[in-house]
N, C-alpha and C positions, 0 to 999 in steps of 0.2 A: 245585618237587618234584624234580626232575631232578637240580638241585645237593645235594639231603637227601641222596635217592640214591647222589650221587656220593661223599660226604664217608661215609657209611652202608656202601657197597663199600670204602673203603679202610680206614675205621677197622677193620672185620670181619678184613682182609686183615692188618694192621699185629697186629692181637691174636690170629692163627692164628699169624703166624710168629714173634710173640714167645714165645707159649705153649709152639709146638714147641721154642724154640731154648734158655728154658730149662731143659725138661726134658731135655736131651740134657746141657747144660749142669751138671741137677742130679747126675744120673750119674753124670760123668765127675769132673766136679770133687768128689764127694764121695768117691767111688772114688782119688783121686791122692792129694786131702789127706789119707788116713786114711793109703793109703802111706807119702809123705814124713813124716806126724805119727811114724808108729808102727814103724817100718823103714828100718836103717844100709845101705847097697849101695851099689857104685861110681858116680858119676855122681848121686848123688843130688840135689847142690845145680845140677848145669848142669841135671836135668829138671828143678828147679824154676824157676831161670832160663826155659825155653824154655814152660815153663806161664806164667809170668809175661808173657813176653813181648809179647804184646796187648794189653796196659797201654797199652805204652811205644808201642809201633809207630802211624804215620800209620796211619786203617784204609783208605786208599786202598790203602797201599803191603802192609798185607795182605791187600786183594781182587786185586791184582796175584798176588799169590804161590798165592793159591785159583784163580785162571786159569791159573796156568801147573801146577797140580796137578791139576784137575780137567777142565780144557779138554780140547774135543776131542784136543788134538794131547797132554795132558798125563797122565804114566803114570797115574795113577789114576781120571780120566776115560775115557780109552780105552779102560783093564780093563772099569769099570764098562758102559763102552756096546757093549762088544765079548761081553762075555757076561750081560748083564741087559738090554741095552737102555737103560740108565739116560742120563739127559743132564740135569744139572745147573746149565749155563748160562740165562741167564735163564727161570728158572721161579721157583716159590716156595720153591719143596724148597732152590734155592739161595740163596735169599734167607735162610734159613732157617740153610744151612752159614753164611754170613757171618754172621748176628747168633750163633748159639753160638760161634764161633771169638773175631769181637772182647770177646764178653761171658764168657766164660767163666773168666780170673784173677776176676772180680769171687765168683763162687763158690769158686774154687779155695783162695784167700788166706785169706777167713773159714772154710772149712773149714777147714783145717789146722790154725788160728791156737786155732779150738774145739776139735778134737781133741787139742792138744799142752798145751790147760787143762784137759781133762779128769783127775783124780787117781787118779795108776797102781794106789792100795789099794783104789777101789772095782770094776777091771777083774780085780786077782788074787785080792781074795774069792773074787768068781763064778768063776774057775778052780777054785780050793778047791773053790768047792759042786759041784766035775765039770758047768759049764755050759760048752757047744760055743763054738767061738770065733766060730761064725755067730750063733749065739746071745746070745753076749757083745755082739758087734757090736750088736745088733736091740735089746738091751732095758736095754744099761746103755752103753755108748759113746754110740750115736746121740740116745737120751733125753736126755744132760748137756751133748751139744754144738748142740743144736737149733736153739737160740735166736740164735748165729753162723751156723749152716748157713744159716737162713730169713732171716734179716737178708740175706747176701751171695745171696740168692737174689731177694728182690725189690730190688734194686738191680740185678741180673742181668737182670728184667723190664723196666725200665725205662730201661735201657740198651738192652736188645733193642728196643724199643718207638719208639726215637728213633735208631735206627742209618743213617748215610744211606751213606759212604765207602764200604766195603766192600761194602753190599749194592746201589748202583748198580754197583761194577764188575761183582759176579758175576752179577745177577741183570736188571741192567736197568730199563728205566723205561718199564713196559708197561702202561696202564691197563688194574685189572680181574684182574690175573696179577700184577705183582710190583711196582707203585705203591704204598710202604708210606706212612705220615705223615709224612715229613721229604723224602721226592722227590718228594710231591705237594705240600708246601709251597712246595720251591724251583721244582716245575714252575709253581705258581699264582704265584709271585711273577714267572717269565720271560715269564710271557705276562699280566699286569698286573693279572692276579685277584687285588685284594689283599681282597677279603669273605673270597671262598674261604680264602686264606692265611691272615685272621684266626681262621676259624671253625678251620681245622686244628690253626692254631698253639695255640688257647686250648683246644682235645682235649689238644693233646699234653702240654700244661703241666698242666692239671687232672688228670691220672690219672698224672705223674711226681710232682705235689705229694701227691697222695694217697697212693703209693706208698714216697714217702722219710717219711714221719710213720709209715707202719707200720713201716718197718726203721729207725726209731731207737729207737720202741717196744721194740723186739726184741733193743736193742744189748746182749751181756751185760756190757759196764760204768755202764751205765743202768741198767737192771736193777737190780745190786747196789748201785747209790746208792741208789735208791729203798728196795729191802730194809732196809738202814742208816738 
């Protein structure tokens, strides 16, 4: 029972902080991609470069760089805890900034990618018909590009769900608090629990297998095969 329990506490843990991360994720990343999809301005291709960037990047070497931005000693950690009280290092709240940080090009990309397929005559009608450009957004942008947006969103879950690099640097490995499913895996393999490790690892596989059959579902050149 104890070990249900235990495997029970992190799985809980691992699905709060992916949930959080990509909703933060879904935000930002849908918010950028319509930017860069929909708007010429200086710098445009280096922020997409620097949106990109967590692809490419070790995610050690960007829980490194969240340490030295958020740490105590680090200007946005200090602000934060100097006037909120906030402390970001290992908690979950940080576990949380790691997995949206490394998981969030996996949104970003497919947004934009849906936005810049969406067809510019069905956005300047609704201008014609004197529809708001929030409005525009809400019920003929958002509608046509959905199908990329959710796709690159649970691929974003399931990345979050399996994040170990980044969210041991910022967060730690704290049974209970910030032990998600891939640093309980590697803690149950250091200390020779391989049941445990089994039982983790066949969570973590079954619900990222689960996960990439609905976003290929979703893929809008699937899709249109299918339609065809």
């Amino acid at each position: 029972m104890d070990a249900l329990a235990d495997v029970w506490i992190v799985l809980r843990l691992s699905l709060k902080v992916a949930l959080w991360a990509t909703a933060i994720t879904l935000v930002l990343g849908v918010a950028l991609g319509w930017l860069l999809a929909r708007k010429r301005f200086v710098g445009r291709e280096l922020l997409d470069t620097l949106c990109t960037l967590p692809m490419v990047l070790p995610p050690t070497v960007l829980g490194y760089y969240l340490l030295v931005l958020v740490g105590s000693r680090g200007p946005i950690g200090a602000w934060l805890y100097q006037h909120f009280g906030i402390n970001l290092i290992f908690t979950w709240q940080g576990a949380v900034l790691a997995a949206a940080i490394v998981t969030f090009p996996l949104v970003f990309k497919p947004a934009r990618a849906a936005f810049e397929a969406v067809e510019g005559q069905y956005e300047q009608a609704a201008r014609v018909l004197g529809v708001s450009e929030w409005a525009l957004f809400l019920r003929v942008t958002l509608p046509l590009a959905w199908r990329g947006i959710m796709a690159g969103l649970l691929l974003a879950f399931a990345r979050a769900l399996g994040e170990f690099g980044a969210t041991l640097m910022i967060a730690g490995n704290i049974p209970g608090q910030t032990q998600t499913l891939s640093i309980a895996v590697y803690e149950a393999v250091q200390a020779g629990q391989d049941d445990m490790a089994n039982v983790l690892a066949a969570i973590t596989s079954i619900v990222c297998i689960a996960v990439l059959l609905s976003a290929t579902r979703l893929m809008p050149g699937r899709v249109a095969h299918h339609q065809n």
